[in-house]
C-alpha positions in Angstrom: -13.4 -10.7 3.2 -11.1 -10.7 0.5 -11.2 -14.5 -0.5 -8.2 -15.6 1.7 -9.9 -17.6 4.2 -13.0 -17.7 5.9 -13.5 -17.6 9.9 -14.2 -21.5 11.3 -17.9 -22.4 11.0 -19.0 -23.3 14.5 -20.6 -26.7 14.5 -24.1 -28.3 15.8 -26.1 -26.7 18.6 -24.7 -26.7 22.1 -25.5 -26.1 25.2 -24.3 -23.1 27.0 -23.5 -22.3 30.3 -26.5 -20.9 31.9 -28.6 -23.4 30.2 -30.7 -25.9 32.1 -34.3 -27.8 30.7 -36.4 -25.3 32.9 -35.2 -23.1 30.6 -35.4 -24.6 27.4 -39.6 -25.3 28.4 -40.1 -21.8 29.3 -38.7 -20.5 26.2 -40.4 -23.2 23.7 -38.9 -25.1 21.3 -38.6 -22.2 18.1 -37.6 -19.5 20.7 -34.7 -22.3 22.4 -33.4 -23.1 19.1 -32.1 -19.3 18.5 -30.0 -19.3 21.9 -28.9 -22.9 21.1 -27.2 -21.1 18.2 -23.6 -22.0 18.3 -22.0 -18.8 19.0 -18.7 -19.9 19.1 -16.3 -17.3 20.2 -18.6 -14.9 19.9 -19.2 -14.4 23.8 -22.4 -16.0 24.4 -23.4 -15.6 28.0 -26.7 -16.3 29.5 -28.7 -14.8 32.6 -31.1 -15.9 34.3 -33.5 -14.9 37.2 -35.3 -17.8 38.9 -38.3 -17.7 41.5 -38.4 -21.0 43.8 -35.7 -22.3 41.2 -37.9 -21.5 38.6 -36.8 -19.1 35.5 -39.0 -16.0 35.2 -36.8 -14.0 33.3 -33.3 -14.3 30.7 -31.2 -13.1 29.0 -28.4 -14.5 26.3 -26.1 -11.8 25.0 -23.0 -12.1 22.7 -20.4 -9.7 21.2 -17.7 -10.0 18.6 -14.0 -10.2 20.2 -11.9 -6.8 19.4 -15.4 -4.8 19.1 -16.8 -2.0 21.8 -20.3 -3.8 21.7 -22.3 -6.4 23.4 -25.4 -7.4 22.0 -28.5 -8.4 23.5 -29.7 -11.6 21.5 -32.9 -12.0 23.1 -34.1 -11.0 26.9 -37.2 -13.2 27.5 -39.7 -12.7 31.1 -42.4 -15.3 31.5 -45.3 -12.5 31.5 -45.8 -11.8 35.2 -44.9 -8.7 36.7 -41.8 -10.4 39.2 -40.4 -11.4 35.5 -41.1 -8.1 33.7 -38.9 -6.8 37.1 -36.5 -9.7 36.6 -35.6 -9.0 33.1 -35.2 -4.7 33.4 -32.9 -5.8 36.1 -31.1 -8.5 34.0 -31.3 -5.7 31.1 -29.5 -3.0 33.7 -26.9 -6.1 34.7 -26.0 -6.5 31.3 -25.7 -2.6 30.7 -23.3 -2.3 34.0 -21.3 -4.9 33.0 -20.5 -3.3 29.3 -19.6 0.0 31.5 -17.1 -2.1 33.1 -15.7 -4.0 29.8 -15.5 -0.4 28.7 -17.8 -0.5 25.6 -19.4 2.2 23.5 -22.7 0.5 22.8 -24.9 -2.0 24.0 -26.8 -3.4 20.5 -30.3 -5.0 20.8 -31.4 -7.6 18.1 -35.3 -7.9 17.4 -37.1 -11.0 16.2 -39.1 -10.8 13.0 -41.7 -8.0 13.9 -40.8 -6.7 17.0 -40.2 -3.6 18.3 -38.2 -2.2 21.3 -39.9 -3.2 24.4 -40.8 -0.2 26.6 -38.6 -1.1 29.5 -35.4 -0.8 26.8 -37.1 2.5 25.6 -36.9 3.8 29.0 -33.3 3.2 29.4 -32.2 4.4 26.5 -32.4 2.4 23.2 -33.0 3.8 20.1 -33.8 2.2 16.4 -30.9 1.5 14.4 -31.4 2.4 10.5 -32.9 -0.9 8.5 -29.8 -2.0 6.4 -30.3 -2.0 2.3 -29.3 -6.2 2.6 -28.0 -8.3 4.8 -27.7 -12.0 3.9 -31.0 -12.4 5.0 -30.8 -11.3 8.5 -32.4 -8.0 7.5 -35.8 -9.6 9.3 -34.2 -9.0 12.3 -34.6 -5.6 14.0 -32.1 -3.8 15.6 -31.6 -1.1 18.5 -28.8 0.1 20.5 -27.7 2.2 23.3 -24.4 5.1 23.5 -22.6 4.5 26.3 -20.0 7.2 25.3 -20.6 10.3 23.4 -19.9 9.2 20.0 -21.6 11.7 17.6 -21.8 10.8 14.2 -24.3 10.2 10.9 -25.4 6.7 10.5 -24.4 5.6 7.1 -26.5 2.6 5.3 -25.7 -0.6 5.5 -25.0 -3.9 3.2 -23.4 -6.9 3.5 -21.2 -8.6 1.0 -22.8 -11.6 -0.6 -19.4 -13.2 -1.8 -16.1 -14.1 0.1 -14.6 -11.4 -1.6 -16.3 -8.6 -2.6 -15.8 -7.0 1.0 -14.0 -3.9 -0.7 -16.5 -3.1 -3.0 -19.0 -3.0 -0.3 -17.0 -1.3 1.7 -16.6 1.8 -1.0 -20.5 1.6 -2.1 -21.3 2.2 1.7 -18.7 4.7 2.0 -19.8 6.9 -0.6 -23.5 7.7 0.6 -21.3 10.1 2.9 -20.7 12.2 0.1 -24.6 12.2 -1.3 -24.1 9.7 -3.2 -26.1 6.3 -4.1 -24.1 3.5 -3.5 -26.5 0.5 -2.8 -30.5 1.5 -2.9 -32.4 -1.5 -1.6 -33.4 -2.6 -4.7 -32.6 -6.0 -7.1 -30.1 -4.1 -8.5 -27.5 -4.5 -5.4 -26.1 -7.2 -6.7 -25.2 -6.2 -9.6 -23.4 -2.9 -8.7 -21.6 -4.9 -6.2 -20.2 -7.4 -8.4 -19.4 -4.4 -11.1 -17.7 -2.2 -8.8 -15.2 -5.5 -7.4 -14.6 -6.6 -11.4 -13.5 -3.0 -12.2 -11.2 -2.8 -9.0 -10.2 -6.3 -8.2 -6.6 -7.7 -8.0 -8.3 -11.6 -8.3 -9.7 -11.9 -6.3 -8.7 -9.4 -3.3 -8.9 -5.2 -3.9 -5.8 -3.6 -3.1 -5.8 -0.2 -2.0 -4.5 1.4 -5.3 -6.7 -0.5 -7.5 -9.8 0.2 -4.8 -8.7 3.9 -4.7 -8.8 4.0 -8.5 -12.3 2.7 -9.2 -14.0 4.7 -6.5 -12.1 7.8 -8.1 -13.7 7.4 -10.7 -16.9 6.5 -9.6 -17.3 9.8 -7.3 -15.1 12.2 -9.3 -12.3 14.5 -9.4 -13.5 16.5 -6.3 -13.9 13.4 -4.0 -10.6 13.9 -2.6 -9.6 10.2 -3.0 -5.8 9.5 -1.1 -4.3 6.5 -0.4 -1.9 5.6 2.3 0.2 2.1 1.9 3.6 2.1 3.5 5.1 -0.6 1.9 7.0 -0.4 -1.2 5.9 -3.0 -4.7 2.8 -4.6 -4.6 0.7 -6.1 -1.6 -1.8 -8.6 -1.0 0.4 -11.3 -2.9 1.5 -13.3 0.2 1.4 -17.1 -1.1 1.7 -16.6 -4.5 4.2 -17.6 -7.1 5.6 -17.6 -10.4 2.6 -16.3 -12.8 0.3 -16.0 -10.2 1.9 -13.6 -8.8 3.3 -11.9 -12.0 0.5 -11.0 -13.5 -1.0 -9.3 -10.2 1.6 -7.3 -10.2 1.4 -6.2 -13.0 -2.1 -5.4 -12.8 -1.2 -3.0 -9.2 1.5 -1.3 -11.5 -1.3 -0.4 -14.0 -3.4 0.6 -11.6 -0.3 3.0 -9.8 -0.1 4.4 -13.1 -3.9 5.1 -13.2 -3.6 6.5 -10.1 -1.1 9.1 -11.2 -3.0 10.1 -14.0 -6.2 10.9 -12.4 -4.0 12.6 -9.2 -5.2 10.4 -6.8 -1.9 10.8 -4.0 -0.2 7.4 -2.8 1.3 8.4 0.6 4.1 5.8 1.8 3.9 7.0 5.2 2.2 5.0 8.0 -1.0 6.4 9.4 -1.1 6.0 13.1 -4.4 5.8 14.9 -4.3 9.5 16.2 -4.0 10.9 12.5 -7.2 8.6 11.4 -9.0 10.3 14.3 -8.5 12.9 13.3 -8.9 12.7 9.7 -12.3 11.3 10.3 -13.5 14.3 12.5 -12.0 16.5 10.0 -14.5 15.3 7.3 -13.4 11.7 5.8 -14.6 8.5 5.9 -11.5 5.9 5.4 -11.3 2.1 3.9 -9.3 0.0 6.0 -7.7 -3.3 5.1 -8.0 -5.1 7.9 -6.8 -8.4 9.7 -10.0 -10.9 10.8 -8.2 -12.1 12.8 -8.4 -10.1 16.1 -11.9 -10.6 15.3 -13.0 -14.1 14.2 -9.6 -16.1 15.5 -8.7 -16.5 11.7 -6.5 -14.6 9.6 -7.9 -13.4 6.7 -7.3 -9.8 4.4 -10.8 -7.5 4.6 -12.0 -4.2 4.0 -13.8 -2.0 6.7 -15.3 1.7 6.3 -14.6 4.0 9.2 -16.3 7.1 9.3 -16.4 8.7 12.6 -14.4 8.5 16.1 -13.9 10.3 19.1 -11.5 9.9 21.9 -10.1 6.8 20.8 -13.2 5.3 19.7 -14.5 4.6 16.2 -17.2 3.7 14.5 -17.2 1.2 11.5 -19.4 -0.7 9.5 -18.2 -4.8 8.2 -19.8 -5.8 5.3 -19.1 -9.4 7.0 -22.1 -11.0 8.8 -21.0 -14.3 10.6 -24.4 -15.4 10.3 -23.6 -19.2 10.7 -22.2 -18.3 14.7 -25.6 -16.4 15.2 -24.5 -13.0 13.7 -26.5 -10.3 12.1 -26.1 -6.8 10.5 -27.0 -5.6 14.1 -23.5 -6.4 14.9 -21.5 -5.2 11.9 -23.4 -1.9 11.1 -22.6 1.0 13.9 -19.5 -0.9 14.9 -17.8 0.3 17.7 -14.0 -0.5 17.8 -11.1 1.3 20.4 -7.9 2.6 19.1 -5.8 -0.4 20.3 -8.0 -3.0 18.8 -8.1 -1.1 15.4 -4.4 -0.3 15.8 -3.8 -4.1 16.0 -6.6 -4.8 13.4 -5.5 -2.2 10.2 -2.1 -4.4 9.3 -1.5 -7.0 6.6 1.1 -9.8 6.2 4.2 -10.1 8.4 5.3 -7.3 7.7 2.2 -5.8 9.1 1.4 -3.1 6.2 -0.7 -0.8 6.9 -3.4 0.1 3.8 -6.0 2.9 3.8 -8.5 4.6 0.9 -9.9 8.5 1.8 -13.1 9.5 0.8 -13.5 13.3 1.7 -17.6 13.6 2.7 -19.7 16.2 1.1 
């Protein structure tokens, strides 16, 4: 996010449709109080299989609006073998119906120690790469399923630990796609983080000049580093006034010359969703400042990394983790997004700019 607004906070615990006391005493109290999560928009649904009106098997699943992806939060059987049949029929239910939504990707999210179970193995699910940090929901596993053919390399993944340092993030992550060490895992995250969004921030938001300009010359000459902005003067300055917005202007002129003199290109021309595509497949990962809202139901400016796609489909990862509404890095990293959800997502302000930062991979 880049310190606009933040997406509504969902209040207390609630109790979902689905949800009955049976339930809730089959599950116990520490496993109940994770689906009683309030998932706000977030599509919670629950499943459940009952024998004699009893539940044997469940399953809650939830998925970010505007996304490609459902994920499974938790699929529970009571231990027999009619629940371990209940829930691998529950688990194919939930796959069907994310053919029919027309997702790429059903996402599985692991408790604290676990491990795929075997009857997700057999259908399918594969590990998803352990992120570098995620605002403490890197305990959870993660796994996930292709339901389209959507080849591509699996980049790292962190997740922003301030309102606003979603661009710098977003261009650490991007630049392991060219071999180079963005974020490592280590107590040092933080730090680069917070460096790379003092050197490139427009106070507090990244605009795409001043973004393009510090990854430039982070990665080098050779990193073929392009932005494309079609709007004219500076951006990101909706709501302010008088000094406040004289001086951030100022700044984005500064960094427009900067740009010029390390020949990174400003394009004014709108990129459409076709020439992304195929920009991506042609060997570039892109930052794209994005809306939230489509997303989270509030509008607020953010940065995204896109690095692959396929017929229409594309794969990001959001250094945002609405952990409060029950979400973690299993649903930002590996992100799949369609064209017309992306198209309506990569525009800013009312006049609906349109801002992007190139990285040319390795």
């Amino acid at each position: 996010m880049s310190g606009f607004s933040a997406p509504a906070r969902p209040e207390a615990p609630v109790r979902p449709s689905g949800w009955d006391d049976a339930l809730e005493a089959a599950l116990g109290p520490d496993r109940a109080a994770r689906w009683l999560v309030n998932r706000g928009q977030y599509r919670p649904t629950i499943r459940v299989a009952r024998v004699d009106g009893a539940p044997v098997a469940a399953v809650l699943t939830s998925g970010r609006p505007a996304t490609a992806a459902v994920k499974i939060v938790d699929l529970w059987w009571d231990g027999s073998e009619a629940g371990l049949a209940e829930a691998g029929a529950l688990l194919d239910t939930v796959v069907a119906a994310s053919w029919l939504h027309q997702d790429a990707a059903v996402k599985w999210e692991l408790s604290p120690g676990e491990e795929l179970p075997a009857l997700a193995v057999e259908r399918g699910f594969v590990p998803l790469r352990s992120p570098w940090a995620a605002k403490g929901t890197e305990r959870f596993g993660g796994g996930v399923l292709w339901l389209v053919d959507l080849p591509h390399d699996e980049l790292g993944y962190y997740a922003q630990t301030t309102l606003y340092t979603c661009g710098a993030v977003a261009a650490l992550m991007a630049v392991e796609a060219r071999g180079a060490r963005g974020f490592a895992g280590d107590a040092a995250d933080r730090d680069r983080e917070l460096d790379f969004w003092r050197a490139a921030t427009n106070h507090p938001a990244c605009e795409p000049v001043g973004l393009a300009v510090r990854l430039r010359e982070d990665v080098g000459a050779d990193a073929g580093v392009e932005v494309a902005l079609d709007a004219d003067g500076p951006v990101l300055l909706e709501g302010y006034e008088g000094f406040e917005r004289e001086y951030r202007a100022e700044l984005q002129e500064q960094s427009l010359s900067r740009a010029e003199a390390l020949g990174v290109p400003v394009g004014r021309e709108r990129v459409s969703m076709a020439e992304l595509e195929s920009r991506l497949t042609g060997g570039e990962v892109a930052l794209l400042l994005v809306d939230e809202a489509p997303m989270h139901g509030v509008t607020g400016a953010h940065w995204i990394v896109a690095h692959a796609a396929r017929d229409g489909m594309f794969v990001v990862e959001d250094p945002w983790v609405e952990d409060a509404a029950g979400e973690t890095w299993v649903d930002t990293h590996a992100m799949p997004v369609a064209a017309e959800d992306l198209d309506r997502m990569v525009a800013w302000g009312p006049e609906g700019y349109r801002g992007i930062v190139f990285l040319r991979r390795q």
